[in-house]
py3Dmol code that shows the C-alpha trace and the ligand (Angstrom):
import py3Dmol

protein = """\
ATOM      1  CA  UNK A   1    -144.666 186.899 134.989  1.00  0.00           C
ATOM      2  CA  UNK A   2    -146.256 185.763 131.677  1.00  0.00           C
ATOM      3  CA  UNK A   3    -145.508 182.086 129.782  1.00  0.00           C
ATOM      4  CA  UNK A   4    -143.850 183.292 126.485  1.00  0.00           C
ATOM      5  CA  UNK A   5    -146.152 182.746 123.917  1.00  0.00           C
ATOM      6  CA  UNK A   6    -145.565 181.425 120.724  1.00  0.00           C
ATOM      7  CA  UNK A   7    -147.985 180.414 117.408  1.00  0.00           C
ATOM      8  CA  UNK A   8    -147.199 176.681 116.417  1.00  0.00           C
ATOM      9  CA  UNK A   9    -147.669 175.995 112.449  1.00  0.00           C
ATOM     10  CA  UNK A  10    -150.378 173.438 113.709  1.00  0.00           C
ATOM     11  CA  UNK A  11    -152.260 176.055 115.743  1.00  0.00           C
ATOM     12  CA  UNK A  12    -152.189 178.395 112.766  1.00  0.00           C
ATOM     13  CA  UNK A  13    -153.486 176.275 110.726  1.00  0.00           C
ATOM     14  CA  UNK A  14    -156.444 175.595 112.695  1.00  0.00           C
ATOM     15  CA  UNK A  15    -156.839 178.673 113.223  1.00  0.00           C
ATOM     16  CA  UNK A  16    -157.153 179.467 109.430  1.00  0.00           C
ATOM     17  CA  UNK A  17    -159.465 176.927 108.831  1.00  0.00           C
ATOM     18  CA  UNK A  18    -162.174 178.104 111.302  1.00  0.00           C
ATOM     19  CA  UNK A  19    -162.022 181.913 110.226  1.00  0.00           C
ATOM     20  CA  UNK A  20    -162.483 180.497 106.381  1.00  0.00           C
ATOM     21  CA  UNK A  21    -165.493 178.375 107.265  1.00  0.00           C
ATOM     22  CA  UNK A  22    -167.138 181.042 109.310  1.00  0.00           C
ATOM     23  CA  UNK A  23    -165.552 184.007 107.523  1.00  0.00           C
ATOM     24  CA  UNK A  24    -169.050 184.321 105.090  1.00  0.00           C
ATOM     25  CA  UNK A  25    -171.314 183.507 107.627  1.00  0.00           C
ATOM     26  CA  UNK A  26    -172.999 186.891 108.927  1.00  0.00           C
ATOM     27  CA  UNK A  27    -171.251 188.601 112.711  1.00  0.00           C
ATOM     28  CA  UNK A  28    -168.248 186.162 112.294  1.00  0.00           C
ATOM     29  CA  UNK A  29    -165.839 187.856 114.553  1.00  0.00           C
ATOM     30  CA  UNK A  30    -167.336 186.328 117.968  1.00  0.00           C
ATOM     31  CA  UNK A  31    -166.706 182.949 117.085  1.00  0.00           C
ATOM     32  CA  UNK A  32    -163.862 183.092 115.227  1.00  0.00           C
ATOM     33  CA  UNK A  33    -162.596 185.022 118.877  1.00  0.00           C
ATOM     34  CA  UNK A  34    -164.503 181.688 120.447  1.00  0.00           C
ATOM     35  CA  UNK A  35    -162.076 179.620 118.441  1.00  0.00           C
ATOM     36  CA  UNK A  36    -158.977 181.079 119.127  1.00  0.00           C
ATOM     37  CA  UNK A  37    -159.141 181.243 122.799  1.00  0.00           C
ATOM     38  CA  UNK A  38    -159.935 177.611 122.384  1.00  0.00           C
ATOM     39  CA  UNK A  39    -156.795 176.783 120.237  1.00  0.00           C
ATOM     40  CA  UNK A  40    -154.111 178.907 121.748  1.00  0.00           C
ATOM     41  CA  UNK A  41    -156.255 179.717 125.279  1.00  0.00           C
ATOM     42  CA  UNK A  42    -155.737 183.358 124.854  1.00  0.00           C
ATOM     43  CA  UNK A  43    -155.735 186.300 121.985  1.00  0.00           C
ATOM     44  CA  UNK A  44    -152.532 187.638 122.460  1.00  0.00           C
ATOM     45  CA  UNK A  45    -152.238 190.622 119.528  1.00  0.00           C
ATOM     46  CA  UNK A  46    -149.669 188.231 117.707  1.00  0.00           C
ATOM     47  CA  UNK A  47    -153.100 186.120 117.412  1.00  0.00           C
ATOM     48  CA  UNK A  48    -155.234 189.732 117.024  1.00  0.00           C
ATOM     49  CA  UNK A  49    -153.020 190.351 113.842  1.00  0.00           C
ATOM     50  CA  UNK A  50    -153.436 186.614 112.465  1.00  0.00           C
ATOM     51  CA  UNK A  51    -157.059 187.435 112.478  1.00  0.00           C
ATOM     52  CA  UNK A  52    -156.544 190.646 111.485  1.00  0.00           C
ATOM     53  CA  UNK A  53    -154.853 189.873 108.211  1.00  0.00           C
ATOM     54  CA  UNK A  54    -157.322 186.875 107.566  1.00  0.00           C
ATOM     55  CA  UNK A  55    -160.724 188.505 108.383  1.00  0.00           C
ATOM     56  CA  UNK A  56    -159.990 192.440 106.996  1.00  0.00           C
ATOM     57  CA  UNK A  57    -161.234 193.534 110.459  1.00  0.00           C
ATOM     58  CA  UNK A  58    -158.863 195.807 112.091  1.00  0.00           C
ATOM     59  CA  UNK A  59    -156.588 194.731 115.248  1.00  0.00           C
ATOM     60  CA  UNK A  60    -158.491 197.695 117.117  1.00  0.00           C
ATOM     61  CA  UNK A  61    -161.745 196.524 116.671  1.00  0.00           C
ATOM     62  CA  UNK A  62    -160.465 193.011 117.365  1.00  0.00           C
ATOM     63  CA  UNK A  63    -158.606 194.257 120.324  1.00  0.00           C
ATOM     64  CA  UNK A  64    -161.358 196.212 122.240  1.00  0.00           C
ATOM     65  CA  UNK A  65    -163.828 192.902 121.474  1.00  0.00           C
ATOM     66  CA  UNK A  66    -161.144 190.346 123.443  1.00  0.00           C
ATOM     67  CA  UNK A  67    -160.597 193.091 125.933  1.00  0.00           C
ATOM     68  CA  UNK A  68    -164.440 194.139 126.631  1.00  0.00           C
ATOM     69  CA  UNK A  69    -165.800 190.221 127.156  1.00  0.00           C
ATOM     70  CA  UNK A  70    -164.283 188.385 130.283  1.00  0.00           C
ATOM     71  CA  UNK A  71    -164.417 184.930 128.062  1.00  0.00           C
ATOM     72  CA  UNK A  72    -161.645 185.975 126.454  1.00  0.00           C
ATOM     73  CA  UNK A  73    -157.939 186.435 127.715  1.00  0.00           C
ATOM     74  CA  UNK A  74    -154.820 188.534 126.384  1.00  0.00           C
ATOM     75  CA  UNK A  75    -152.534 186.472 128.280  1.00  0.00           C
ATOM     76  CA  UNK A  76    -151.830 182.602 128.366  1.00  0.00           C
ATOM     77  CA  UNK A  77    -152.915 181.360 131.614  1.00  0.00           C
ATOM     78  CA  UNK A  78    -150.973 179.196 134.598  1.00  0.00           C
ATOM     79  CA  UNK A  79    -152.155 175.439 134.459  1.00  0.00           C
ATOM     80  CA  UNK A  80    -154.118 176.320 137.848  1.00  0.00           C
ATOM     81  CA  UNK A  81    -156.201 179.117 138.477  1.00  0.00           C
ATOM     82  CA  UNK A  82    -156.988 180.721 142.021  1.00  0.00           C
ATOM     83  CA  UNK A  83    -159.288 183.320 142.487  1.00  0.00           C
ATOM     84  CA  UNK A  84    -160.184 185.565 145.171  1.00  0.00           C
ATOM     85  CA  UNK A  85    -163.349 186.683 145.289  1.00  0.00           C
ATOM     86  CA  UNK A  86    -163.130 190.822 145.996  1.00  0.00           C
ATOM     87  CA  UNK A  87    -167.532 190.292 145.822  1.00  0.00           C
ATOM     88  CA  UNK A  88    -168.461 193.085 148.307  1.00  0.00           C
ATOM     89  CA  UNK A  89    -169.822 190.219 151.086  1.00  0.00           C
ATOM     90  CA  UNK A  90    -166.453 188.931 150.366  1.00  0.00           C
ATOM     91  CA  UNK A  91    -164.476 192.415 150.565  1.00  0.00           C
ATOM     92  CA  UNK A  92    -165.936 193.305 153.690  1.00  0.00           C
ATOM     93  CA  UNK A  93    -164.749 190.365 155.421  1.00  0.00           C
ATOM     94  CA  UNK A  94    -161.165 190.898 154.187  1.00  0.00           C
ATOM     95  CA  UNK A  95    -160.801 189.273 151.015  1.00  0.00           C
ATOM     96  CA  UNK A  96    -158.174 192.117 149.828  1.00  0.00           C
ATOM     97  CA  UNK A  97    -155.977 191.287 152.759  1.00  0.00           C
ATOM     98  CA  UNK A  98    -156.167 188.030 151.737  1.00  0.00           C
ATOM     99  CA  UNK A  99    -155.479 188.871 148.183  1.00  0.00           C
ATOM    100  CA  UNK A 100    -152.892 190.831 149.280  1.00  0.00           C
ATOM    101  CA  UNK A 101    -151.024 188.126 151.116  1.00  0.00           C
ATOM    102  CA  UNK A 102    -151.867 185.758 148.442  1.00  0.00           C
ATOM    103  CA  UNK A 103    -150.109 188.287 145.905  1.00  0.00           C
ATOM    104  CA  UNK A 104    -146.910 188.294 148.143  1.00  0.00           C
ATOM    105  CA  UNK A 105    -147.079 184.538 149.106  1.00  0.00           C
ATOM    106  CA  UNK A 106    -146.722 183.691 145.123  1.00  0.00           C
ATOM    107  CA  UNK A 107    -144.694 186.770 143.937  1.00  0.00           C
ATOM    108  CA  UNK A 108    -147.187 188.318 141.572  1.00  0.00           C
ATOM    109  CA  UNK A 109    -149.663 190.616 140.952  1.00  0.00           C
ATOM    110  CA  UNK A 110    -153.473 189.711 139.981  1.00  0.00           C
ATOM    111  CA  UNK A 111    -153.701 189.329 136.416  1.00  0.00           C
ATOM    112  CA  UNK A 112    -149.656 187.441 136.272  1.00  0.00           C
ATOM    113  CA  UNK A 113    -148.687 183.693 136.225  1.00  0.00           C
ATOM    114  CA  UNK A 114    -145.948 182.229 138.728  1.00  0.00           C
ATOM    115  CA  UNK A 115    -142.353 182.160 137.242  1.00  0.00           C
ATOM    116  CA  UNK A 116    -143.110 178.348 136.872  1.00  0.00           C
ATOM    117  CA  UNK A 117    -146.528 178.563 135.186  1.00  0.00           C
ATOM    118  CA  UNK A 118    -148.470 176.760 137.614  1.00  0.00           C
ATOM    119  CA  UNK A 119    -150.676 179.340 139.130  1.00  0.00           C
ATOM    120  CA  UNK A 120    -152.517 182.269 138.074  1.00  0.00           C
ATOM    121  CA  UNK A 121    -154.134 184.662 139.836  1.00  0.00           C
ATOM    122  CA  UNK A 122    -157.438 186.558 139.528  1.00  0.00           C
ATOM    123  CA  UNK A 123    -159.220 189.084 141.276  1.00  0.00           C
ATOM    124  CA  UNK A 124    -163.168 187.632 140.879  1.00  0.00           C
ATOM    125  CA  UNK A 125    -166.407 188.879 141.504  1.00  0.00           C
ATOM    126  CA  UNK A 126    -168.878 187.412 143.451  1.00  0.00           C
ATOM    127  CA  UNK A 127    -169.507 183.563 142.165  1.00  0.00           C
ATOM    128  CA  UNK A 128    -172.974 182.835 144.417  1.00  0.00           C
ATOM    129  CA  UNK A 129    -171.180 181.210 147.848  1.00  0.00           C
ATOM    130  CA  UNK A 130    -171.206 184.670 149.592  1.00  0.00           C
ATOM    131  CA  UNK A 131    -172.730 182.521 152.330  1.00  0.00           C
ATOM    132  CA  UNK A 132    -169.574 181.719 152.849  1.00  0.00           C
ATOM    133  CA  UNK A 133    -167.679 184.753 152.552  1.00  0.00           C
ATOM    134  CA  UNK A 134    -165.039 185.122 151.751  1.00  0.00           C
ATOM    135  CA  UNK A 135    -164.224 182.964 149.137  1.00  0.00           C
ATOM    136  CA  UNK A 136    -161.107 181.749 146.548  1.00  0.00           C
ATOM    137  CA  UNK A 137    -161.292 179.116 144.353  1.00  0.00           C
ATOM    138  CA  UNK A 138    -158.900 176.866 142.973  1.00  0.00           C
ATOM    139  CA  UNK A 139    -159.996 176.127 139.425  1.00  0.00           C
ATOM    140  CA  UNK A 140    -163.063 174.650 139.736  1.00  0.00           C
ATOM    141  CA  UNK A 141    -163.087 174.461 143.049  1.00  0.00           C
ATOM    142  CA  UNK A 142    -163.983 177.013 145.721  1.00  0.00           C
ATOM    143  CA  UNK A 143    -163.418 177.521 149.768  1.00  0.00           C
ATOM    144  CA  UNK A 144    -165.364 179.253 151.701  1.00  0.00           C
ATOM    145  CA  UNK A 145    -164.273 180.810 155.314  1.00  0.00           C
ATOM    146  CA  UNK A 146    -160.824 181.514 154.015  1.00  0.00           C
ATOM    147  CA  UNK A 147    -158.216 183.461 156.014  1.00  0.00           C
ATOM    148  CA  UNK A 148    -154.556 184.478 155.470  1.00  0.00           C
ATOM    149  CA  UNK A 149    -153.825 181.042 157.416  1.00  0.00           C
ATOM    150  CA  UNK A 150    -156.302 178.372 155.038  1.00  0.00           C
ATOM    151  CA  UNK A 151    -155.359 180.490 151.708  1.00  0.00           C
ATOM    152  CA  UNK A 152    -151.811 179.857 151.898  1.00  0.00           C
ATOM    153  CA  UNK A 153    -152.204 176.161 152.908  1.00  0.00           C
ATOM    154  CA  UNK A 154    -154.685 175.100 150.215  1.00  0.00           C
ATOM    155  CA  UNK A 155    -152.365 176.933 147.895  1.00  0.00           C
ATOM    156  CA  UNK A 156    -149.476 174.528 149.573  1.00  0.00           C
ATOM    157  CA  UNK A 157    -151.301 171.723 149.003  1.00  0.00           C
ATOM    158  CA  UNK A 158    -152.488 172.093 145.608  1.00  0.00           C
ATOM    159  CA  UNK A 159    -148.774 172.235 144.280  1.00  0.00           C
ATOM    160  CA  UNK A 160    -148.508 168.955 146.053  1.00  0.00           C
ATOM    161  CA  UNK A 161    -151.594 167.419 143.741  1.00  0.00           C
TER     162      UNK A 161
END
"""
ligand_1 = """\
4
FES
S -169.237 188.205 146.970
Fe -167.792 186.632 147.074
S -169.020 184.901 146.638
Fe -170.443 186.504 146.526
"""
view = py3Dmol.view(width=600, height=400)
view.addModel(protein, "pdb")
view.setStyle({"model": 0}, {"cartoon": {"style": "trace"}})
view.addModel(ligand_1, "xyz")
view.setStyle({"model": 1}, {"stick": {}})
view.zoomTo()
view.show()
């Protein structure tokens, strides 16, 4: 389940300002993307067609750019992120079952936040600790070695933080 998303006057604003000072500058569609993943932490299309009607560049074009680089979200994220990494050293020591017990544990798919907005959850690809495979991370940090057993306690535990 998504967090409803909604465009404050203040974000807007902000918004507005960095598409006019980078609007003449030459390729500004990247950072003006940059920006507004900063200020609202995703590009929703309500925020594709702000930038749309402020830049002339169409919500397709806009739309396949947030959709082809993995900087840049559709969604708004949970406050905590855990990923598990489906890396093939990782998938071949049963990171999908994981995953898959993960997905049932917390009631949603890869890709959805908890009712609650505390977690997301993301399918990754390999982030260097295959030594350790497999892996999930919790934000910023990761566990290696993980089973069904470990993923559902550090899970536990970081709602307890
Ligand atoms: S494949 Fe999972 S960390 Fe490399």
């Amino acid at each position: 389940m998504s967090k409803k998303f909604y465009i404050s006057d203040e974000n807007k604003e902000e918004l507005l300002k960095e598409i006019n000072s980078r609007l003449k500058l030459p390729g500004p569609l990247m950072p003006i993307l940059h920006e507004a993943q900063r200020i609202f932490g995703c590009i929703p299309v309500e925020v594709q067609k702000l930038v749309s009607k402020n830049t002339d560049i169409s919500v397709a074009e806009i739309n396949g750019v947030v959709t082809f680089y993995s900087s840049f979200t559709l969604h708004p994220k949970g406050e905590h992120i855990i990923g598990i990494c489906l890396g093939t050293p990782c998938y071949v020591r049963g990171s999908q079952t994981i995953l898959d017990a993960v997905k049932a544990d917390l009631g949603i798919d890869v890709g959805e936040n908890t009712e609650d907005g505390f977690f997301s959850l993301e399918a990754i690809r390999c982030i260097g600790t295959c030594g350790m495979a497999p892996v999930m991370s919790i934000d910023e940090e990761v566990y290696g070695e993980i089973d069904v057993t470990k993923a559902k306690r550090l899970i536990k535990e970081a709602r307890k933080k």
